[in-house]
Backbone as JSON Lines, residues from 0, in Angstrom:
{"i":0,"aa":"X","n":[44.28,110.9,102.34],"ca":[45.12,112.08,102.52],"c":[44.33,113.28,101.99]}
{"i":1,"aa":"X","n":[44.6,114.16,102.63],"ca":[43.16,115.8,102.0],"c":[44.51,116.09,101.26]}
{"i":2,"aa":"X","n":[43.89,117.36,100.69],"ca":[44.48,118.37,99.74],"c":[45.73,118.61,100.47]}
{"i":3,"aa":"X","n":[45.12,119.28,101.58],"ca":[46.14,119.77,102.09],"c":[47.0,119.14,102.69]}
{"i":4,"aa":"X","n":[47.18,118.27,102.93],"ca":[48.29,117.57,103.19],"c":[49.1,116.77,102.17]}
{"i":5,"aa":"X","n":[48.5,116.87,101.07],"ca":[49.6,116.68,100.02],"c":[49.84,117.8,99.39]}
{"i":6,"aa":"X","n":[49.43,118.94,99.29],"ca":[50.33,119.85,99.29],"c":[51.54,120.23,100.44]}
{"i":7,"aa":"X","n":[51.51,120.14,101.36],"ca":[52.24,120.37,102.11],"c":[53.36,118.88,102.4]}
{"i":8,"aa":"X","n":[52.95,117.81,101.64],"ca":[54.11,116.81,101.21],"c":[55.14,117.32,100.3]}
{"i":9,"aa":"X","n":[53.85,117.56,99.33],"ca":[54.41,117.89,97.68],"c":[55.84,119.36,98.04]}
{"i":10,"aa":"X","n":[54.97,120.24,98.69],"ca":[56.3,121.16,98.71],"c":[57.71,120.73,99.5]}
{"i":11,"aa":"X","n":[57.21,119.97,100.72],"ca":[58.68,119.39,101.72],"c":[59.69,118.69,100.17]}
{"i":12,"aa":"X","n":[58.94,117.7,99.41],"ca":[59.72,116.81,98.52],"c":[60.39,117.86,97.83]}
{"i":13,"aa":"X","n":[59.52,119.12,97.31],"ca":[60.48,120.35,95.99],"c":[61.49,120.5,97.28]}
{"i":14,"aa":"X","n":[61.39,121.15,98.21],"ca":[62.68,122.01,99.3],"c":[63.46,120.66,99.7]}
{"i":15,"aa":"X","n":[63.26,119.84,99.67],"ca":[64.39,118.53,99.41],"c":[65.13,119.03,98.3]}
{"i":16,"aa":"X","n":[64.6,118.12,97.11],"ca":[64.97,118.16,95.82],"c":[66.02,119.75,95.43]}
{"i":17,"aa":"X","n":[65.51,121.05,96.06],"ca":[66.24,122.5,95.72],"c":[67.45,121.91,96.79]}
{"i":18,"aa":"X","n":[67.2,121.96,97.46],"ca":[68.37,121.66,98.39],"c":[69.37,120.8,98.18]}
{"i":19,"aa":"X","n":[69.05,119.78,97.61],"ca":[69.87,118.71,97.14],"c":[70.76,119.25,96.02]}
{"i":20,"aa":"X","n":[70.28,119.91,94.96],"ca":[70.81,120.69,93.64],"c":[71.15,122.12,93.8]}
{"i":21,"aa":"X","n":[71.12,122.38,95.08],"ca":[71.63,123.98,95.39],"c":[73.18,123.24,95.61]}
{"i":22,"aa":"X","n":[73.31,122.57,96.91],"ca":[74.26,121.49,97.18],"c":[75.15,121.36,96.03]}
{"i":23,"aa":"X","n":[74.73,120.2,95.51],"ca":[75.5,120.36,94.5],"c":[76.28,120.81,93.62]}
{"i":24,"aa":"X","n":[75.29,122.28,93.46],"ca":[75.75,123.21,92.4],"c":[76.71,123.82,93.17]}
{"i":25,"aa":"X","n":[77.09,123.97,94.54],"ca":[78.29,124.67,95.6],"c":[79.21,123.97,95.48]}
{"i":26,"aa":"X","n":[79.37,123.03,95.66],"ca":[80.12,121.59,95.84],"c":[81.25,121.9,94.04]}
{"i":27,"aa":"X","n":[79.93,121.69,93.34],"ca":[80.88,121.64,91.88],"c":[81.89,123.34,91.56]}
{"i":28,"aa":"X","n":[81.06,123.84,91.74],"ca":[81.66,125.77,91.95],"c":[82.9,125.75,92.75]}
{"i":29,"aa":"X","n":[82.82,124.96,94.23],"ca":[84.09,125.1,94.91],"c":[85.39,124.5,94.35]}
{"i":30,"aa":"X","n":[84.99,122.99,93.67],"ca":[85.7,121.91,93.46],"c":[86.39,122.64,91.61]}
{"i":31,"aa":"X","n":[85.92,123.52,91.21],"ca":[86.69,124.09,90.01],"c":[86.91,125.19,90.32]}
{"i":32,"aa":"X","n":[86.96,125.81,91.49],"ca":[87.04,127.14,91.78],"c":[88.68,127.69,91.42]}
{"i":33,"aa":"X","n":[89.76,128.47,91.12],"ca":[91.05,129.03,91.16],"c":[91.13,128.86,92.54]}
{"i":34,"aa":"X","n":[92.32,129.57,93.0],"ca":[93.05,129.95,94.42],"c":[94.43,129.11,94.07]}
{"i":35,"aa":"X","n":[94.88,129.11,95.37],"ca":[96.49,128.46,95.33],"c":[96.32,127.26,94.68]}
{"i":36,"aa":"X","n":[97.59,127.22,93.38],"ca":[98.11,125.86,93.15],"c":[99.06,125.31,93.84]}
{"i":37,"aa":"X","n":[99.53,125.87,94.97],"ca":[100.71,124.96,95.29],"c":[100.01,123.62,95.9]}
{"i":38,"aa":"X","n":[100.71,122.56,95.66],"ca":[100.68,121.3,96.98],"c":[100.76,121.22,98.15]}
{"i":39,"aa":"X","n":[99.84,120.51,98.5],"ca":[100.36,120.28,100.05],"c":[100.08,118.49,100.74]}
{"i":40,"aa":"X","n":[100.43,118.12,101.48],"ca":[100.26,117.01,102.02],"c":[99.35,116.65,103.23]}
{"i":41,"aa":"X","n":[98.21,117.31,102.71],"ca":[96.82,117.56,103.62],"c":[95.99,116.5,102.77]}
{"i":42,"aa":"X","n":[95.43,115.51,103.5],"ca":[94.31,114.8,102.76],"c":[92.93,115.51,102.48]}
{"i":43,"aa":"X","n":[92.71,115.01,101.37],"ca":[91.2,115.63,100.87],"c":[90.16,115.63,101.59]}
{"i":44,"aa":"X","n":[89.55,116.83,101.44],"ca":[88.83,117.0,102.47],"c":[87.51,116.26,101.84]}
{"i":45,"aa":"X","n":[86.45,115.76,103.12],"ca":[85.56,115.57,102.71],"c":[84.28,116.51,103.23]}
{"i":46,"aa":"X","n":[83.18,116.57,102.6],"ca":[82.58,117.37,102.57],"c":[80.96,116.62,102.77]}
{"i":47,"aa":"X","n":[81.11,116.96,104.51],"ca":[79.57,116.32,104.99],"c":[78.44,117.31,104.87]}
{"i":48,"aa":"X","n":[77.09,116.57,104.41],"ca":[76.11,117.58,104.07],"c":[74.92,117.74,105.65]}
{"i":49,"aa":"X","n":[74.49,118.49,105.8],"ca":[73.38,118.61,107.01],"c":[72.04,117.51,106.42]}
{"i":50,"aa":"X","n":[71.67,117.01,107.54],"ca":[70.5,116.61,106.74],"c":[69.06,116.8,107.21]}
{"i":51,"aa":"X","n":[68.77,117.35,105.98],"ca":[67.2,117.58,105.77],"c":[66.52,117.1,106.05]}
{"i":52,"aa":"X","n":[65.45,117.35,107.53],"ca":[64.33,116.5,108.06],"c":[63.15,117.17,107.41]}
{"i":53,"aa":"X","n":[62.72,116.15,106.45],"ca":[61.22,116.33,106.3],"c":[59.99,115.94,107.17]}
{"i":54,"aa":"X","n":[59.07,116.4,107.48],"ca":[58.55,116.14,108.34],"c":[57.19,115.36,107.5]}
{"i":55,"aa":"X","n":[56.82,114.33,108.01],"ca":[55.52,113.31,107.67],"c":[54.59,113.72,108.19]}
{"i":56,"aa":"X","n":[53.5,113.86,106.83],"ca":[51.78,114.32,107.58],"c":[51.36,112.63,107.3]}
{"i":57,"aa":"X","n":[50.56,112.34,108.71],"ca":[49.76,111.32,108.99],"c":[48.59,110.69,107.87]}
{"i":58,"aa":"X","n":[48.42,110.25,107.01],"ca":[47.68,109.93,106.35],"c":[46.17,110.14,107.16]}
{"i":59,"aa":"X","n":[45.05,110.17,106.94],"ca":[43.5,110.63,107.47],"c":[43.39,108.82,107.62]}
{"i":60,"aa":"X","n":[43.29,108.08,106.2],"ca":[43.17,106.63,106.35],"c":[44.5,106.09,106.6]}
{"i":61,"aa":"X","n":[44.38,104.8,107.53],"ca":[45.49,103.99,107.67],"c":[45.29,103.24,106.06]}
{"i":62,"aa":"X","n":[46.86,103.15,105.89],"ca":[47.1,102.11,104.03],"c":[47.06,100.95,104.9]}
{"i":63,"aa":"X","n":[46.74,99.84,104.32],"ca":[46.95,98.8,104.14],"c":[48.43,98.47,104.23]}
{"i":64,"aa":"X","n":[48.59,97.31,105.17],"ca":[50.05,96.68,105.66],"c":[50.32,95.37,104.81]}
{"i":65,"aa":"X","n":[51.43,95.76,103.84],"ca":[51.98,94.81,102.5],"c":[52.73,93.97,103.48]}
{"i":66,"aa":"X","n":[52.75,92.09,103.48],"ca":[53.68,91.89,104.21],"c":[54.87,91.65,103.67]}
{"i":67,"aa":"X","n":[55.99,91.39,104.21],"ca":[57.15,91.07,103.03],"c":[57.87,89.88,103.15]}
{"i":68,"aa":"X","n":[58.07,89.44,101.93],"ca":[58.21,88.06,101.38],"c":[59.43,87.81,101.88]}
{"i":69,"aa":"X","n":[59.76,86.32,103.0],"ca":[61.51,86.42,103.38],"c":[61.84,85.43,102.4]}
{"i":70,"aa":"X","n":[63.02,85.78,102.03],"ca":[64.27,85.13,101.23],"c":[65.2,84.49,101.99]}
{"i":71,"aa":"X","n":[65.59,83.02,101.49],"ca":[66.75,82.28,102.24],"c":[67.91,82.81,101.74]}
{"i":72,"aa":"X","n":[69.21,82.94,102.49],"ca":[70.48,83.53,102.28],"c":[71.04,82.23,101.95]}
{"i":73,"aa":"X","n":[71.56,81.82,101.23],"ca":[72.96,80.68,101.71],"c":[73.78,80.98,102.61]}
{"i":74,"aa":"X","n":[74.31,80.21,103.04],"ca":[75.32,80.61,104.08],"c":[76.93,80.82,102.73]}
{"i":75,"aa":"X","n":[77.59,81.83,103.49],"ca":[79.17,81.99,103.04],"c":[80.52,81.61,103.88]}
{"i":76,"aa":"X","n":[80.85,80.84,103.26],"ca":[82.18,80.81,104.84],"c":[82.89,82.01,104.74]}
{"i":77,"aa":"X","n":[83.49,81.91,105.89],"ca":[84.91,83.46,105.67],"c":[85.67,82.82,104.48]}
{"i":78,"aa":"X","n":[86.17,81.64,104.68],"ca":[87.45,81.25,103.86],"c":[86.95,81.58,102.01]}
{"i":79,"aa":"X","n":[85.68,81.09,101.74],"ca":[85.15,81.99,100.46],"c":[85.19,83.19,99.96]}
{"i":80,"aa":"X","n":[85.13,84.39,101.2],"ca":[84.89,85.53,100.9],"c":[86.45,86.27,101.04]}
{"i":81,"aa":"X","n":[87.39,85.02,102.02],"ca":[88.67,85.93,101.9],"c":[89.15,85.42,100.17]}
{"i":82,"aa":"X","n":[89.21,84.37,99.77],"ca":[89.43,83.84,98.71],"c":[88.96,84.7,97.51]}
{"i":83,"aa":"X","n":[87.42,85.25,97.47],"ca":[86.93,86.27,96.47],"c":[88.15,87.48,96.54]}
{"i":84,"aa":"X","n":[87.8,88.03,97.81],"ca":[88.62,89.4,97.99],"c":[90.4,88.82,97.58]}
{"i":85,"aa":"X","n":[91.08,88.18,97.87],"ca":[92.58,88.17,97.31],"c":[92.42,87.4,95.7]}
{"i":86,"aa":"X","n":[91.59,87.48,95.02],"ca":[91.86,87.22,93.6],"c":[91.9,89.03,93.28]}
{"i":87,"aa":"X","n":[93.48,88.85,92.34],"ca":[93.22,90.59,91.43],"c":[92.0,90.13,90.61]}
{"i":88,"aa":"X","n":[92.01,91.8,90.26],"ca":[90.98,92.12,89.52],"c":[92.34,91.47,87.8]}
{"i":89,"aa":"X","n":[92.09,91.36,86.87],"ca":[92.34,91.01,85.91],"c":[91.66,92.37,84.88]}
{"i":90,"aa":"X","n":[92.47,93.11,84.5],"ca":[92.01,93.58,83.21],"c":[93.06,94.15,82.13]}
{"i":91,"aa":"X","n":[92.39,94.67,80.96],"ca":[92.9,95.01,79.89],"c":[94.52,95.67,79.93]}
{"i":92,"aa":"X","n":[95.09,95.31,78.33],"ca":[96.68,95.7,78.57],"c":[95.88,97.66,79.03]}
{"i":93,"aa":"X","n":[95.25,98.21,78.09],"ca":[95.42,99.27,77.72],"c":[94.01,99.68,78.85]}
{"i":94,"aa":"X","n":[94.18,99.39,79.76],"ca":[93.32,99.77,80.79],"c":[93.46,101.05,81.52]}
{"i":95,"aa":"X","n":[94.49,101.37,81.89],"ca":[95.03,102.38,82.44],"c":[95.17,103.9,81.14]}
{"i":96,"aa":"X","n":[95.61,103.47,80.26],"ca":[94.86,104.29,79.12],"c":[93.61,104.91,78.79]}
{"i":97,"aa":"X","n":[92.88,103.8,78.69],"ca":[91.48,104.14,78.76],"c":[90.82,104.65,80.01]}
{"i":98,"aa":"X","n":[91.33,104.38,81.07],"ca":[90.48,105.54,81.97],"c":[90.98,106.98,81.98]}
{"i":99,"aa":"X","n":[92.48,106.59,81.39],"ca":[92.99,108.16,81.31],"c":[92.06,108.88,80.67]}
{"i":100,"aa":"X","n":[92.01,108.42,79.32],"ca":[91.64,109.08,78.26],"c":[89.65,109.56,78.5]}
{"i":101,"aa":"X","n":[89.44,108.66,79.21],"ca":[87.54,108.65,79.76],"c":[87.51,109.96,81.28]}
{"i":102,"aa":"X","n":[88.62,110.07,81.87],"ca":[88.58,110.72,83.35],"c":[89.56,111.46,84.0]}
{"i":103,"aa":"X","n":[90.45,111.0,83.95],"ca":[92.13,111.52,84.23],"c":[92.04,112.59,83.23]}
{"i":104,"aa":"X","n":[92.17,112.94,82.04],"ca":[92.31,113.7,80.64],"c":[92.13,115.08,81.1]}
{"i":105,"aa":"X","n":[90.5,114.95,81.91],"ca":[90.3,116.26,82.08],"c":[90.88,117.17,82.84]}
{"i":106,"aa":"X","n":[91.61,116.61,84.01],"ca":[92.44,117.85,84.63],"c":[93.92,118.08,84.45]}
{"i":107,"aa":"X","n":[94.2,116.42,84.02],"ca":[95.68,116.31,83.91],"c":[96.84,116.68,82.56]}
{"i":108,"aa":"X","n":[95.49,117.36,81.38],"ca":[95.63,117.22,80.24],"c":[95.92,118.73,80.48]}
{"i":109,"aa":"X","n":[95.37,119.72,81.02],"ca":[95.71,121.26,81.13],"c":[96.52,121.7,82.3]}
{"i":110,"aa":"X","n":[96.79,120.68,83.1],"ca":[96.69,121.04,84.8],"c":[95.71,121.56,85.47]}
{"i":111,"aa":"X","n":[94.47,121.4,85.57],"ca":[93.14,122.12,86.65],"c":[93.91,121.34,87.65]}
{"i":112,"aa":"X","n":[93.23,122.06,89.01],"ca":[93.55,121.72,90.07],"c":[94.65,121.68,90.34]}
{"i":113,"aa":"X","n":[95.61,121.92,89.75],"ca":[97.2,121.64,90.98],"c":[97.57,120.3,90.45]}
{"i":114,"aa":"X","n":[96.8,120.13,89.19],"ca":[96.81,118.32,88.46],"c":[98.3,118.3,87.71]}
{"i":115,"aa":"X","n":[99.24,117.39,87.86],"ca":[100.43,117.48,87.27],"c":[100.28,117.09,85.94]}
{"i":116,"aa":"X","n":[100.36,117.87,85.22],"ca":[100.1,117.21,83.49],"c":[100.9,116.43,83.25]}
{"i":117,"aa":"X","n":[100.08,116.04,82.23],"ca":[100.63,114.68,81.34],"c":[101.83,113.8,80.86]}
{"i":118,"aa":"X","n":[103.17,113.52,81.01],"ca":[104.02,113.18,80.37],"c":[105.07,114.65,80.96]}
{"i":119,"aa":"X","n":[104.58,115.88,81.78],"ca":[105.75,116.59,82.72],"c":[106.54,116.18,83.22]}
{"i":120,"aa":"X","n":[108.06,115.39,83.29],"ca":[108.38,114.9,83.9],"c":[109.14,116.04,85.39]}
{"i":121,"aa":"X","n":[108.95,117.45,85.19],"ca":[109.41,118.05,86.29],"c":[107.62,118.13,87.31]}
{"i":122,"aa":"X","n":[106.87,118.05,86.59],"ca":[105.63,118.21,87.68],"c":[105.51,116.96,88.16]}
{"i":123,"aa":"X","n":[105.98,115.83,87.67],"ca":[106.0,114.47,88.21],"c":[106.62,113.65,89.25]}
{"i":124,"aa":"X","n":[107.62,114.34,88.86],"ca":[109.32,114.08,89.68],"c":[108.76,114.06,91.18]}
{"i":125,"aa":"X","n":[108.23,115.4,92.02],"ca":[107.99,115.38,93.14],"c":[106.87,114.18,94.22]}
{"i":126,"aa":"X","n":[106.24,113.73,93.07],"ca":[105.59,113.25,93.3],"c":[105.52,111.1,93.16]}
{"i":127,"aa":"X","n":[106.76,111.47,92.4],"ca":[107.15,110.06,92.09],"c":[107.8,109.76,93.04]}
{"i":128,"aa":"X","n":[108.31,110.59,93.95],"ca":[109.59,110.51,94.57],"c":[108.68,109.76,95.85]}
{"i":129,"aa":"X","n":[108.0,110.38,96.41],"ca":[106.85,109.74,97.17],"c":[106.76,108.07,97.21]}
{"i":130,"aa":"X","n":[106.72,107.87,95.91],"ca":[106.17,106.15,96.0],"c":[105.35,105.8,94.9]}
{"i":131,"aa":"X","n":[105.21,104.88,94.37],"ca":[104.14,104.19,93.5],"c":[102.97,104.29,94.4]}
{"i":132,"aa":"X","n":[103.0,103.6,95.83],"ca":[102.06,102.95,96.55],"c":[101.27,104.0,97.01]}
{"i":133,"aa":"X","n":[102.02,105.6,97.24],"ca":[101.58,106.82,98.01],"c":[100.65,107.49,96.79]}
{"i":134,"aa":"X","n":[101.38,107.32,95.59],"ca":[100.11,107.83,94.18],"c":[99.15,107.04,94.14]}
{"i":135,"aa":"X","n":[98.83,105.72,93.87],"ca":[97.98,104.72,94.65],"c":[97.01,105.28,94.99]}
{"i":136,"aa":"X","n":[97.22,105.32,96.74],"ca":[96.59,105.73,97.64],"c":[95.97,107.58,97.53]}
{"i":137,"aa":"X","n":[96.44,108.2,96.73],"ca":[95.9,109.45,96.95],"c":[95.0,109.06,95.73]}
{"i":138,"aa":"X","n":[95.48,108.9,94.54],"ca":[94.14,108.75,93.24],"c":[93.01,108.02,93.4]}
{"i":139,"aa":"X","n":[93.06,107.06,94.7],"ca":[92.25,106.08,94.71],"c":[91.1,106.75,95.65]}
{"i":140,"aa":"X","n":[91.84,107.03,96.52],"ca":[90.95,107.98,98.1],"c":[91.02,109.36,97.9]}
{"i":141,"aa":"X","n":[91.13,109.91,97.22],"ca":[91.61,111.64,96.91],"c":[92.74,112.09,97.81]}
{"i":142,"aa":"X","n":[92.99,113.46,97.73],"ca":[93.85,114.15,97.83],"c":[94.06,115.25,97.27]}
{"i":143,"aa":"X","n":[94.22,116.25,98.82],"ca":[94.6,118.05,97.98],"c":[93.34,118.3,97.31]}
{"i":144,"aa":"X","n":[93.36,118.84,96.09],"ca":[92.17,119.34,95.55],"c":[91.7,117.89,94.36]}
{"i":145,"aa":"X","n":[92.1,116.75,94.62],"ca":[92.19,116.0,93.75],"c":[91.08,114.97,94.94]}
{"i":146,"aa":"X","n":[89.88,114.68,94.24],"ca":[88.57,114.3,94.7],"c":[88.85,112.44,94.17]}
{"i":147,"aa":"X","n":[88.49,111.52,95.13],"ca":[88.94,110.19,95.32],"c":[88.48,109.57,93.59]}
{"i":148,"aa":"X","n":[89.1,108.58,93.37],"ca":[88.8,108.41,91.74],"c":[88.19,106.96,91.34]}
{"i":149,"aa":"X","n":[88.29,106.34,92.67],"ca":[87.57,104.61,92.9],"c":[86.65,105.07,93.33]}
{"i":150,"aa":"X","n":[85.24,104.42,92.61],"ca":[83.94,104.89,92.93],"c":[83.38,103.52,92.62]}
{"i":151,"aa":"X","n":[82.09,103.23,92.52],"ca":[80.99,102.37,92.28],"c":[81.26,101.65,90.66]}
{"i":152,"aa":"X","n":[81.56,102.64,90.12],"ca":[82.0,102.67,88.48],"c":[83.3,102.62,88.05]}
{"i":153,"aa":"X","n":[84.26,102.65,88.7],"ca":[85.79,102.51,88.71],"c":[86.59,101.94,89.98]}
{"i":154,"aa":"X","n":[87.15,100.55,89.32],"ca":[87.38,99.59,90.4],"c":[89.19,100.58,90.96]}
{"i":155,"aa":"X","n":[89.16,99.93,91.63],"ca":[90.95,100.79,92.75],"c":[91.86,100.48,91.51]}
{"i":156,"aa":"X","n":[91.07,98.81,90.91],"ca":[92.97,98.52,89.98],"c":[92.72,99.36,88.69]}
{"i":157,"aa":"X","n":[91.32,99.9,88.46],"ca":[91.54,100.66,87.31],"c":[92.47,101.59,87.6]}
{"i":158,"aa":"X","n":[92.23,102.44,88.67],"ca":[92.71,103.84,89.28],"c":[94.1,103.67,89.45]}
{"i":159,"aa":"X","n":[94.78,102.44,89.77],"ca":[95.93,102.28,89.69],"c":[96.85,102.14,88.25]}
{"i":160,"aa":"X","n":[95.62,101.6,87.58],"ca":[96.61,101.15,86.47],"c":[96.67,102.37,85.47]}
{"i":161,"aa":"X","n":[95.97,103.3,85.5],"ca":[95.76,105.13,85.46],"c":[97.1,105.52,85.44]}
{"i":162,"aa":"X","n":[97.22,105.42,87.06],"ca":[98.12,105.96,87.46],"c":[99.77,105.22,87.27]}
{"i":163,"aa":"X","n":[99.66,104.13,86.83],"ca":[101.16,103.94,86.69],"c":[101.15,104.03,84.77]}
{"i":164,"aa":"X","n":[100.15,104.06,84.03],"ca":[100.47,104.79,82.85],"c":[100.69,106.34,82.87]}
{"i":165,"aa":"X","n":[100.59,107.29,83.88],"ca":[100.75,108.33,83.58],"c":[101.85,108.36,84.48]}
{"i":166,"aa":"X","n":[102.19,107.98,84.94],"ca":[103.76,107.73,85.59],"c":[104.64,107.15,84.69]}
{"i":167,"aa":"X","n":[104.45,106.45,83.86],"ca":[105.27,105.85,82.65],"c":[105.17,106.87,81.56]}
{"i":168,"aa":"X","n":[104.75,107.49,81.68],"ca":[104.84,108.86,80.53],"c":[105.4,109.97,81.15]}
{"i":169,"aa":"X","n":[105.93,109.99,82.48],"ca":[106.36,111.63,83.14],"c":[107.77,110.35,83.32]}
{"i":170,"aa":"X","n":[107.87,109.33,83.08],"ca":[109.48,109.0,83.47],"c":[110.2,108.94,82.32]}
């Protein structure tokens, strides 16, 4: 590879990398931004990014071709994997606590966002009235200005069990 073509890598990777953290930094600005608190029954929006084609300079030398090592799979039946998926998740009494107190806290503790605080039982009321299953479903997948709360790092039954401790404190 010459000079110059790793410079002209090296900068595509920075105008990635700015782009990626410009992004971001919009994303977080919008997502705490003021405007209307009222509610509404619009699902959360999601927010698709453009994507950035970097363009590849040709190496001068061909690299060397690594081959790659195959791995045997076991086989899985369905009846295994439906069996995994219908076991609950099993966790702690004070589970739903503790994510409050780790994630929930922060908006629901002041109201940010249009967030019904804590133990309100008039900011709650409207929303109880809805359903267990409909709070559920919005904390888990987002909603309104309220960004989905099951991620990679927080299983659905945490997010549920969140949410029916802070429902047991607004009743």
């Amino acid at each position: 590879m010459t000079v110059k073509q790793a410079v002209i890598k090296k900068k595509s990777v920075v105008k990635l990398a700015l782009s990626g953290l410009s992004l971001s930094v919009l994303l977080t600005l919008s997502a705490c931004s003021g405007g209307d608190n009222t509610p509404t029954d619009e699902p959360a929006v999601v927010n698709e990014t453009e994507a950035v084609v970097v363009e590849s300079v040709a190496p001068a030398e061909a690299e060397p071709v690594v081959e790659a090592e195959t791995v045997e799979v076991s086989e899985v039946t369905a009846e295994e994997v439906s069996a995994a998926a219908a076991e609950p998740e099993v966790l702690a009494a004070d589970a739903g606590a503790a994510l409050y107190e780790k994630q929930c806290k922060v908006c629901h503790e002041k109201g940010l966002l249009a967030a019904p605080v804590f133990g309100n039982k008039e900011a709650w009321a409207p929303r109880i009235a809805k359903g267990i299953d409909t709070l559920h479903m919005h904390s888990a997948k987002g909603f309104n200005k309220m960004p989905a709360q099951a991620s990679a790092e927080v299983s659905e039954a945490q997010v549920h069990a969140a949410v029916d401790y802070m429902v047991a404190a607004a009743s």
